[in-house]
Residue frames relative to the residue before (quaternion, step in Angstrom):
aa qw qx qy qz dx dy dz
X 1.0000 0.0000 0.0000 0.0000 0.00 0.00 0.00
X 0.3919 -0.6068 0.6084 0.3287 3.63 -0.83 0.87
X 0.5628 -0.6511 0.4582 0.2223 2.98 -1.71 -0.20
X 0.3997 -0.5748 0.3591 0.6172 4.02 0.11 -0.18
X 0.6368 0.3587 -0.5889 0.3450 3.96 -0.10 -0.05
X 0.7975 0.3316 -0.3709 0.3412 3.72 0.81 -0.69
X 0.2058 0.6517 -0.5492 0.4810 3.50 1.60 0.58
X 0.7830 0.4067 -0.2714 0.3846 3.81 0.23 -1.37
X 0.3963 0.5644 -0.5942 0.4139 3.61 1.18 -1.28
X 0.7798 0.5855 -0.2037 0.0874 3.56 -0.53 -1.81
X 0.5343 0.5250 -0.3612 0.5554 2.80 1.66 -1.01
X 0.7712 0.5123 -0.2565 0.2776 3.06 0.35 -1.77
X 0.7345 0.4731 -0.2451 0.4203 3.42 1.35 -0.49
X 0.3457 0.5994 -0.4221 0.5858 3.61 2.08 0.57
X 0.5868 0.4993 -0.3222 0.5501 3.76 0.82 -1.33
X 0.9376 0.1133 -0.1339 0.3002 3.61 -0.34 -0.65
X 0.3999 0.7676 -0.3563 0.3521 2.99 1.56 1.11
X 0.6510 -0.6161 0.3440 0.2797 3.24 -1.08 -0.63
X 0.5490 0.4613 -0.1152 0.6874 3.49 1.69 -0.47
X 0.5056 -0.6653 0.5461 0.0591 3.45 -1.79 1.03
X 0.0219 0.7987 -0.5990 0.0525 3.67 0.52 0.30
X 0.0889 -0.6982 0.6876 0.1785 3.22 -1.81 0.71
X 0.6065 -0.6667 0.3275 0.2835 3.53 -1.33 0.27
X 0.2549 -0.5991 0.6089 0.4531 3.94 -0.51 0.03
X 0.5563 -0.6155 0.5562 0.0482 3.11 -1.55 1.42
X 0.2071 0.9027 -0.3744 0.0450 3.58 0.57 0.98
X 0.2286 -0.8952 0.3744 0.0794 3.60 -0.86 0.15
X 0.7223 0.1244 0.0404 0.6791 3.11 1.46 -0.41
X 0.8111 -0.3475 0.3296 0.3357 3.70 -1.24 0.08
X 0.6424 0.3909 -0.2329 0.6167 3.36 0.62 -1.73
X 0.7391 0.5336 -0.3558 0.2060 3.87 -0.11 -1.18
X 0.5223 0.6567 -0.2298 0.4931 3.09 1.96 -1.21
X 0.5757 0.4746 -0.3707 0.5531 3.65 0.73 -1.48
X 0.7307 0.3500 -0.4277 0.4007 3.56 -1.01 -1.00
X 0.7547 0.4300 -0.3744 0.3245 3.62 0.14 -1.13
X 0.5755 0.4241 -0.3796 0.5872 3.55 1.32 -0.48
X 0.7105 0.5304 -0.3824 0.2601 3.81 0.06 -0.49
X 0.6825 0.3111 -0.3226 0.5774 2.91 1.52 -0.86
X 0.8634 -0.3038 0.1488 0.3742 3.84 0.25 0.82
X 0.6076 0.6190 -0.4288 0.2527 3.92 1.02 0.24
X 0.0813 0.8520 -0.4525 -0.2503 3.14 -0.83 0.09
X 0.7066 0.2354 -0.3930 0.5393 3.23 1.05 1.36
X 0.4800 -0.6667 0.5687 -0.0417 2.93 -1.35 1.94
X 0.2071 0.6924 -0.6719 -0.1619 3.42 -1.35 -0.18
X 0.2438 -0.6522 0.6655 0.2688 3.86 -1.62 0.31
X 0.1649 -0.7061 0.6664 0.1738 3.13 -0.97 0.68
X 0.6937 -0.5592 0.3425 0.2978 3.04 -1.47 0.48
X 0.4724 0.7449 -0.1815 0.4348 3.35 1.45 -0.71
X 0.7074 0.4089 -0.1174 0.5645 3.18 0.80 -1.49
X 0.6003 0.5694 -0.2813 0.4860 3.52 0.88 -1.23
X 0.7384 0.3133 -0.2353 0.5489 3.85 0.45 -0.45
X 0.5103 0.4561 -0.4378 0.5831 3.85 1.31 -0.40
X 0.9004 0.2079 -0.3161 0.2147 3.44 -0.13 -0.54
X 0.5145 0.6728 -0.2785 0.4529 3.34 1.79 -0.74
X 0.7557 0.3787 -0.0597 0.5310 3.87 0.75 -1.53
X 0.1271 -0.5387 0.7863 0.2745 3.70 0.62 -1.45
X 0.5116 0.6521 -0.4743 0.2968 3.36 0.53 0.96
X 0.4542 -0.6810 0.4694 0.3309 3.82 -0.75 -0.17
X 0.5578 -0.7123 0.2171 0.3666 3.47 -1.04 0.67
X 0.0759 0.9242 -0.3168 0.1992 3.33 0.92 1.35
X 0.4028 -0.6711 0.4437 0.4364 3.79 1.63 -0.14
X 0.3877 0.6931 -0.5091 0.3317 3.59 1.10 0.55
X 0.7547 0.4213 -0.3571 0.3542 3.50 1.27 -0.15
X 0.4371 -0.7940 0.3158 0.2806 3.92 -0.71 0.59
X 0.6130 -0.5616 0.2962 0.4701 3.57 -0.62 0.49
X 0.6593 0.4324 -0.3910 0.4747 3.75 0.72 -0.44
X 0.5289 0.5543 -0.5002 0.4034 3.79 0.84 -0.41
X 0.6177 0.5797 -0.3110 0.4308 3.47 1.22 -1.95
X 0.7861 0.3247 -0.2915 0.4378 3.73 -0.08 -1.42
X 0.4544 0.6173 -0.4331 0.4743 4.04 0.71 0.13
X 0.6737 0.4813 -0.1903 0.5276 3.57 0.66 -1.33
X 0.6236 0.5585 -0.2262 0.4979 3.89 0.96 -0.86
X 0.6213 0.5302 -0.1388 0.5599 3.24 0.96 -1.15
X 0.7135 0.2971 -0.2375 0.5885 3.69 0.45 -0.80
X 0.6612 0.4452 -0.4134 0.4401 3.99 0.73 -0.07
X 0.7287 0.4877 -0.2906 0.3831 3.41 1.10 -0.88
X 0.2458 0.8588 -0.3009 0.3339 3.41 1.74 -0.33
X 0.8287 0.3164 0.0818 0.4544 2.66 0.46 -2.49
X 0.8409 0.2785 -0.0277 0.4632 3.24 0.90 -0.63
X 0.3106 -0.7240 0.6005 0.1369 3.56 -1.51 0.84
X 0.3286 0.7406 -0.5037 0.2997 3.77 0.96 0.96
X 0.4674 -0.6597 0.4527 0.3760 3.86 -0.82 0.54
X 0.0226 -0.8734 0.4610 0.1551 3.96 0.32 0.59
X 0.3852 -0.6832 0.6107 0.1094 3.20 -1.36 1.12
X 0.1205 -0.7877 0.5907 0.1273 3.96 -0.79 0.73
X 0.1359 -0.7242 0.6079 0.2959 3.30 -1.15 0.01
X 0.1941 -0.9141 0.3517 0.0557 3.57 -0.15 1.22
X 0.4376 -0.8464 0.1705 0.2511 2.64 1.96 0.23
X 0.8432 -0.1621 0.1082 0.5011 3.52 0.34 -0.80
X 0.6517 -0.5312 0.3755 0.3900 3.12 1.64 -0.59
X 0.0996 -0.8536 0.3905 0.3300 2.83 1.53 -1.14
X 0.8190 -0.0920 -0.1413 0.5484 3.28 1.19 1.50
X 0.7688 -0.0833 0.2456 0.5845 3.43 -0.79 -0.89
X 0.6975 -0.4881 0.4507 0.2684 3.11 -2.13 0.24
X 0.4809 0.3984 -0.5257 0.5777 3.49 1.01 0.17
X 0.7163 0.5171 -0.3710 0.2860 3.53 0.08 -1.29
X 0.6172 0.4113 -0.4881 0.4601 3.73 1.37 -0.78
X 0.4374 0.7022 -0.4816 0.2892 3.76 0.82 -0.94
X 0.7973 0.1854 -0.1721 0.5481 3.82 0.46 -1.44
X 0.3904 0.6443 -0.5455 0.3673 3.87 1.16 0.96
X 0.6525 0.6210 -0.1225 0.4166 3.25 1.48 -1.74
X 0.5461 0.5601 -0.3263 0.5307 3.55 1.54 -1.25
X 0.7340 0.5203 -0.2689 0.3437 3.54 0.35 -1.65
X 0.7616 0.3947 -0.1306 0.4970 3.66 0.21 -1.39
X 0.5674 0.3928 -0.4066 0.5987 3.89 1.41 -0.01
X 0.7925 0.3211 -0.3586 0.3746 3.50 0.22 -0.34
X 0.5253 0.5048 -0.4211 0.5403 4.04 1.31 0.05
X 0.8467 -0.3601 0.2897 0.2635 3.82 0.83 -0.05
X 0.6903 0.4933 -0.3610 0.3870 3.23 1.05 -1.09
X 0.4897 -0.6383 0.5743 0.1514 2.99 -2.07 0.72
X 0.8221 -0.0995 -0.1153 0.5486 3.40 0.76 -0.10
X 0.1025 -0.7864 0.6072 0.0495 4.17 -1.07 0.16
X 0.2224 -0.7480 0.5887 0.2109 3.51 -0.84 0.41
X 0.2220 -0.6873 0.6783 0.1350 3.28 -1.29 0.06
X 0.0997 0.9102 -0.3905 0.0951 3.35 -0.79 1.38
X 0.5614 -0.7863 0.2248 0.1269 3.12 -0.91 1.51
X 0.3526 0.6767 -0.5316 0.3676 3.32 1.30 1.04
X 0.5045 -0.6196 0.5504 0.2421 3.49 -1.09 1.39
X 0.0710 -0.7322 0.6093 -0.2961 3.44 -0.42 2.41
X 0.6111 -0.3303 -0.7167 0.0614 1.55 -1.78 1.90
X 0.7227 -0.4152 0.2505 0.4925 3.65 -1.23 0.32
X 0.4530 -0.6484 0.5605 0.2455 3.84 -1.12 1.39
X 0.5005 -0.5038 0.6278 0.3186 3.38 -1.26 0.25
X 0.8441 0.0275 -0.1819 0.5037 3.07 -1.50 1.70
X 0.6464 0.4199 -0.4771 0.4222 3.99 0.64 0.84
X 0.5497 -0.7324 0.3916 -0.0898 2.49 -1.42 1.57
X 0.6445 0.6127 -0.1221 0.4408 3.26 1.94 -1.41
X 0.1106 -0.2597 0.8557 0.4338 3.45 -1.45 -1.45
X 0.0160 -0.6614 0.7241 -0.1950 2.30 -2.47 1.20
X 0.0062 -0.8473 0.5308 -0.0163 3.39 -0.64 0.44
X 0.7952 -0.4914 0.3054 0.1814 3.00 -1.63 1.49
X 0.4038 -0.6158 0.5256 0.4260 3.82 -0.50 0.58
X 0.7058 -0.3534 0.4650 0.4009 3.69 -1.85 1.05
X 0.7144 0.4897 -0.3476 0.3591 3.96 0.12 -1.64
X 0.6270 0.5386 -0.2851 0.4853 3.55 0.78 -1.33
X 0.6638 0.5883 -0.2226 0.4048 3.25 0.69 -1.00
X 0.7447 0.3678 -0.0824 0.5508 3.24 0.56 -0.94
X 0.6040 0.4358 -0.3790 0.5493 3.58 1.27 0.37
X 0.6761 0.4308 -0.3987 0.4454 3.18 1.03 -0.45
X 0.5731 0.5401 -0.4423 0.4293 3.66 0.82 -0.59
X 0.6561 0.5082 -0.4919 0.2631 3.77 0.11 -1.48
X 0.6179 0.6119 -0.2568 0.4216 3.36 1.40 -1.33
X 0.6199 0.6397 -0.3088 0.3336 3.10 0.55 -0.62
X 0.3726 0.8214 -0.0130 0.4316 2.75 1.77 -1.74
X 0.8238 0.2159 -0.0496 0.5219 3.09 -0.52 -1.91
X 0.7152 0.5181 -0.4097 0.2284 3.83 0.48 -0.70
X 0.6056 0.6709 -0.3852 0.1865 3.33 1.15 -0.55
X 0.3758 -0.6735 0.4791 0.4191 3.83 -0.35 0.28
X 0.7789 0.4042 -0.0676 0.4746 3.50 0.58 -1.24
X 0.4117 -0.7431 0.4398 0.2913 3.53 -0.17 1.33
X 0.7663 0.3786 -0.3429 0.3897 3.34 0.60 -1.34
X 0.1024 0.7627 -0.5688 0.2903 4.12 0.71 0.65
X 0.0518 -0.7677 0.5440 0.3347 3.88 -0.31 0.05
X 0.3242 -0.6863 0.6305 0.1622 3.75 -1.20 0.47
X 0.2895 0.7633 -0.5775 -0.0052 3.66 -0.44 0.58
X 0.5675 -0.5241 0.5673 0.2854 3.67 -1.53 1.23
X 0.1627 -0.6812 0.7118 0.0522 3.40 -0.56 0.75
X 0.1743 0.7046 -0.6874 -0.0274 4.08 -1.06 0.95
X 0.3986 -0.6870 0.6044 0.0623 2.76 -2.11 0.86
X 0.5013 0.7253 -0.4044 0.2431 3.34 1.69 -0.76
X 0.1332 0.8193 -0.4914 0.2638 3.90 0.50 -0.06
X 0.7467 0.2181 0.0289 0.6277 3.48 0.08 -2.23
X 0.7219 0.4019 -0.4291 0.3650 3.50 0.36 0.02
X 0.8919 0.2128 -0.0077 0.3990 3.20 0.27 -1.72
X 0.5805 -0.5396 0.4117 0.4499 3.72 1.60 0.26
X 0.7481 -0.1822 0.4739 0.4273 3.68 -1.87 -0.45
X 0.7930 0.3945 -0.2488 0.3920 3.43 -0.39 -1.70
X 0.6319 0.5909 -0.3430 0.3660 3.83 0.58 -0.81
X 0.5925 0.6418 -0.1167 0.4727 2.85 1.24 -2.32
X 0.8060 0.3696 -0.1412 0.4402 3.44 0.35 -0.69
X 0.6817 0.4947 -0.3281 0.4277 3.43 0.82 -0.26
X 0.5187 0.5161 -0.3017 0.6112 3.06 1.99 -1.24
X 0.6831 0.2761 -0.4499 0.5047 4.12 -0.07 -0.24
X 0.5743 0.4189 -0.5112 0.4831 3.75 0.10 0.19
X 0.7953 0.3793 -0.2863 0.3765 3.69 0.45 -0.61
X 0.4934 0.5273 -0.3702 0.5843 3.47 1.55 -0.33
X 0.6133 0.4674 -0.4747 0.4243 4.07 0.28 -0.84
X 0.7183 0.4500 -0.2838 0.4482 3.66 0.71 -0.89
X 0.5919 0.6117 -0.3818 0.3601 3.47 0.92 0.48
X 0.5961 -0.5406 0.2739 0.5267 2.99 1.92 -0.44
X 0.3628 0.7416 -0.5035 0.2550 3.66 1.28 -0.81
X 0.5952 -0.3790 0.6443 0.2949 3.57 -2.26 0.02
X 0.8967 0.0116 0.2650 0.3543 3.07 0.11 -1.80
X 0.1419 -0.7110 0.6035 0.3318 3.76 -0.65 -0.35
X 0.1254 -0.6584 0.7181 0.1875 3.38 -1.45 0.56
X 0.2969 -0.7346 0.6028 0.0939 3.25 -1.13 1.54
X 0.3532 0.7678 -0.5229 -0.1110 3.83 -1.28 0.06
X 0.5455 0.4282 -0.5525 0.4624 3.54 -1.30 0.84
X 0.2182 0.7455 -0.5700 0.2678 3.72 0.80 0.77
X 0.1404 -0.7569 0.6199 0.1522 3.33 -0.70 0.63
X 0.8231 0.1879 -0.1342 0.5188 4.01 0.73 -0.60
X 0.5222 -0.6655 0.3512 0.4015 3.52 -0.84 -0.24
X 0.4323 0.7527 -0.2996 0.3960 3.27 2.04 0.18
X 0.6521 0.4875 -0.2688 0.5147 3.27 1.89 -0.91
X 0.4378 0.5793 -0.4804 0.4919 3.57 1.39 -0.50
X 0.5443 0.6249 -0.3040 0.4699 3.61 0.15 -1.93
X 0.8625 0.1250 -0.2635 0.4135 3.61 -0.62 -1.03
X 0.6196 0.3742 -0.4419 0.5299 4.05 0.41 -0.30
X 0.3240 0.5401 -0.5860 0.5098 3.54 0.23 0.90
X 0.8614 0.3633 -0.1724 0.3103 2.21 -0.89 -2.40
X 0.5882 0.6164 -0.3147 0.4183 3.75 0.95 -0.98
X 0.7247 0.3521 -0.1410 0.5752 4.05 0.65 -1.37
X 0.1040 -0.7102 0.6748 0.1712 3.80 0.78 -0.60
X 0.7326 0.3517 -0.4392 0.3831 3.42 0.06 1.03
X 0.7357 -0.5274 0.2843 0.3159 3.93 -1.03 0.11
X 0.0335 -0.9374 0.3341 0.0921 2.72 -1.26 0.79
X 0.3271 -0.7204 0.4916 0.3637 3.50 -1.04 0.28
X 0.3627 -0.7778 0.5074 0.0779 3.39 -0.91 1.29
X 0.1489 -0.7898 0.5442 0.2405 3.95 -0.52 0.35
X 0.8175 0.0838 0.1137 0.5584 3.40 -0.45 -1.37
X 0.4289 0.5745 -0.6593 0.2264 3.53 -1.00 1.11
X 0.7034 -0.4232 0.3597 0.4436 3.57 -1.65 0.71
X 0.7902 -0.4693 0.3923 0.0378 2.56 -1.86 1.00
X 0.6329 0.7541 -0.0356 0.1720 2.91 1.43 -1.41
X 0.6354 0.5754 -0.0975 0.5057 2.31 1.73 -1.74
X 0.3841 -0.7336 0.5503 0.1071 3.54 -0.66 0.61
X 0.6645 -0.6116 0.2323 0.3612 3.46 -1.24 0.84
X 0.5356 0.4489 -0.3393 0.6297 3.94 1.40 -0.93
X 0.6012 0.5400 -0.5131 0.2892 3.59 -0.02 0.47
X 0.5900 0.6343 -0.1331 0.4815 2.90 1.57 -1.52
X 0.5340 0.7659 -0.2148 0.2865 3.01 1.20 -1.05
X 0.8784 -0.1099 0.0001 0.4651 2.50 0.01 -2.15
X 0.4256 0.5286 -0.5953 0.4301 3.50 0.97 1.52
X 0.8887 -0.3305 0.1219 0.2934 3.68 0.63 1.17
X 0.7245 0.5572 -0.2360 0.3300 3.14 1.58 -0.76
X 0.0106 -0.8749 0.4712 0.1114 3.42 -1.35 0.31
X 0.6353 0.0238 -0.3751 0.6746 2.91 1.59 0.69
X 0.1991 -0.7584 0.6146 -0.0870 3.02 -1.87 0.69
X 0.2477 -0.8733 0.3973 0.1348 3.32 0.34 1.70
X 0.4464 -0.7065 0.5156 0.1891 3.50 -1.16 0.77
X 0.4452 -0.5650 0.4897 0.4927 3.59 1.06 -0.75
X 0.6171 -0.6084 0.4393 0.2368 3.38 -1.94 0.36
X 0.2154 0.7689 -0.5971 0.0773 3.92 0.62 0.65
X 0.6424 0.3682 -0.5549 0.3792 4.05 0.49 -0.27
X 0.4848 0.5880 -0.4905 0.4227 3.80 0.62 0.13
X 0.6188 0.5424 -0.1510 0.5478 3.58 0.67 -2.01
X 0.6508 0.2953 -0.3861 0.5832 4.41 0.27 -0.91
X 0.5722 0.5419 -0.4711 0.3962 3.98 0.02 -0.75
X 0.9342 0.0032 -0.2399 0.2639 3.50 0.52 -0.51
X 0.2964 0.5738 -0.6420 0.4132 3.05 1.28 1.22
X 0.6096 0.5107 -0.3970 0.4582 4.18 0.43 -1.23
X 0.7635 0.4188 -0.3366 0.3583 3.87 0.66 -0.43
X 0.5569 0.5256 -0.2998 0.5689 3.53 1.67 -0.68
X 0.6942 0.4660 -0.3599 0.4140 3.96 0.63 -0.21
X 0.5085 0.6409 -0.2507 0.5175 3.01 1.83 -0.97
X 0.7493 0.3987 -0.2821 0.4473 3.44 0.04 -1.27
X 0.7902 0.2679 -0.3324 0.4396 3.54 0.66 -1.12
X 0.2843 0.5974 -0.6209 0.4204 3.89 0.69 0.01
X 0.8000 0.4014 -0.0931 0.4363 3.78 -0.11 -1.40
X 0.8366 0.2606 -0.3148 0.3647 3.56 0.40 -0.24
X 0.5902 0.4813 -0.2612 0.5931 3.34 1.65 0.12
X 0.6645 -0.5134 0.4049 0.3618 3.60 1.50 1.59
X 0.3820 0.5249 -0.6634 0.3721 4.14 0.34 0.73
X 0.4606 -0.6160 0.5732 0.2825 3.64 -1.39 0.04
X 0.4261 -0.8021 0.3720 0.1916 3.33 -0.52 1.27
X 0.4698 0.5048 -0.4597 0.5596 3.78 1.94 0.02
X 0.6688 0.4522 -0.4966 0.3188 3.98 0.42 0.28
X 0.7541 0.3889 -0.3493 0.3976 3.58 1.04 0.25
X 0.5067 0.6659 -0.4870 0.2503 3.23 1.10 1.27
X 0.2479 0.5653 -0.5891 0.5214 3.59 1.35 1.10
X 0.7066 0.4828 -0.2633 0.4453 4.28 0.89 -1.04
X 0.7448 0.5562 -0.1434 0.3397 3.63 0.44 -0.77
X 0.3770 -0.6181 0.5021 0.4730 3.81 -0.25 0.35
X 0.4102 -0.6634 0.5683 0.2620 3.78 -1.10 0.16
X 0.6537 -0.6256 0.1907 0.3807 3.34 -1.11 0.19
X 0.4503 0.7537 -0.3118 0.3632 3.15 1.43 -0.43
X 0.7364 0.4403 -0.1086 0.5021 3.30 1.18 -1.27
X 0.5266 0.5917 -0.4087 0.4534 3.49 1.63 -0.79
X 0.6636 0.5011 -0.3615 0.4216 3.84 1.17 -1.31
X 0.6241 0.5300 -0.4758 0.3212 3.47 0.63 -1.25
X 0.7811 0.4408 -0.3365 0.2870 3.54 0.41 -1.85
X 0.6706 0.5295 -0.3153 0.4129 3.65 1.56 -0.60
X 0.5948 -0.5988 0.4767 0.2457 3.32 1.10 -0.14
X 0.4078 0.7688 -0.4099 0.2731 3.73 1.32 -0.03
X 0.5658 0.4675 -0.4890 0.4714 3.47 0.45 -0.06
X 0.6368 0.5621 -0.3011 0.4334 3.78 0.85 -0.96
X 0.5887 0.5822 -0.2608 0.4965 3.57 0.96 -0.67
X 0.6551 0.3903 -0.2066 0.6130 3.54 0.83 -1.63
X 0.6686 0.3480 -0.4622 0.4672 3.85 0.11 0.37
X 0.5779 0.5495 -0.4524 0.3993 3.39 0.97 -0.71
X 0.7645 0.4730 -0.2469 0.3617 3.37 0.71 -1.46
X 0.4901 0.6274 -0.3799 0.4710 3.77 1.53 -0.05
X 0.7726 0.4834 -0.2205 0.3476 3.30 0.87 -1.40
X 0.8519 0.1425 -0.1070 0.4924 3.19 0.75 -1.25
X 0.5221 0.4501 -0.4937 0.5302 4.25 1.20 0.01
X 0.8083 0.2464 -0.2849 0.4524 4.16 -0.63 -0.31
């Protein structure tokens, strides 16, 4: 197992590489294994998912920062992947990101963004919205100063796109690079020209969320990116393969017809690790 600083080296050496990499969309322990088993080595939780799977909730800020850094903790456990978080707001003020930065550094993660969409939803608003630049930039320096471990990544996380256009977007990644961040994670791109200019604007890397399909991996490239989320479908397949499952079985199906559907046991031990266990219990229980 690597350690979390050389968990971070990695990140940090994806950021200032050459090559576009997407993340395995984890959520839990078991999800983390497979995604590392079958070859990742960078993960992210989004917040989204984190309240889909923790609450059966929606991505609504209904979940709490000790639920979030708990869930981290039970992914890093299992796994030796470089994890990306989406910490969303902080879960308040700039103190509050301060004891975000403490939390999600000490469960493991290698990098987290902090983002400047006006969180959680205000009574009586109708819009997206985003935090003033100033606010913004307080919450990062903090961010900043909390980490313990330098090689931690910090990324400015903007939303201003749908709100404030290119020109905004871009001034606000020029003012976030100067805050100290790693990186900027851009999303609601609509071309690869808006990627291109919030670069050129932050002169530093990026992580890219939502944008068209279209665009192709040497685009990303050479408009700045280096990661480039895919979206959350092993979260989204988990519960369609469980709703067929469950209702296969409660509507009187035979449970020997979904073993063409089902991991097998062989694969249940590997991802659990059961042979390791059955040595443990040799070595130190008899």
């Amino acid at each position: 197992m690597l350690s979390p600083t050389e968990q971070r080296q990695r990140m940090r050496a994806i950021l200032n590489g050459n090559q576009v990499l997407s993340p395995a969309s984890v959520y839990d322990g078991l999800s983390a294994r497979i995604a590392q088993d079958v070859g990742y080595t960078l993960g992210i939780l989004a917040g989204s998912v984190s309240s889909n799977s923790t609450l059966a909730a929606p991505d609504l800020i209904v979940l709490t920062l000790t639920e979030f850094a708990d869930q981290i903790r039970r992914i890093m456990r299992a796994s030796d992947i470089s994890l990306l978080v989406d910490a969303d707001h902080g879960y308040g003020n700039a103190l509050n990101v301060m004891r975000t930065v403490i939390e999600c550094e000490h469960a493991g993660v290698s990098a987290m963004s902090i983002e400047d969409t006006a969180l959680p939803l205000a009574f009586g608003q109708t819009k997206d919205a985003v935090i003033s630049t100033e606010e913004m930039c307080g919450k990062l320096k903090a961010a900043v100063a909390a980490k313990k471990d330098p090689t931690t990544v910090i990324a400015g996380r903007t939303a201003a796109l749908k709100v404030e256009g290119v020109e905004g977007t871009c001034a606000r990644a020029k003012a976030y690079a100067a805050c100290g961040v790693d990186c900027i994670f851009v999303v609601g791109a609509e071309n690869i020209a808006q990627i291109k200019a919030v670069h050129e604007a932050a002169k530093l890397p990026l992580i890219v969320g939502s944008a068209p399909a279209s665009i192709t991996r040497e685009q990303f490239l050479e408009a700045g990116a280096r990661v480039v989320l895919q979206g959350h479908q092993p979260l989204a397949g988990a519960v369609k393969v469980l709703r067929e499952i469950y209702s296969h079985l409660y509507n009187g199906g035979n449970p020997a017809e979904l073993k063409s559907r089902i991991a097998s046991n062989e694969e249940m031990d590997k991802m659990t690790h059961n042979a390791q266990y059955k040595e443990w219990i040799k070595t130190f229980m008899k």
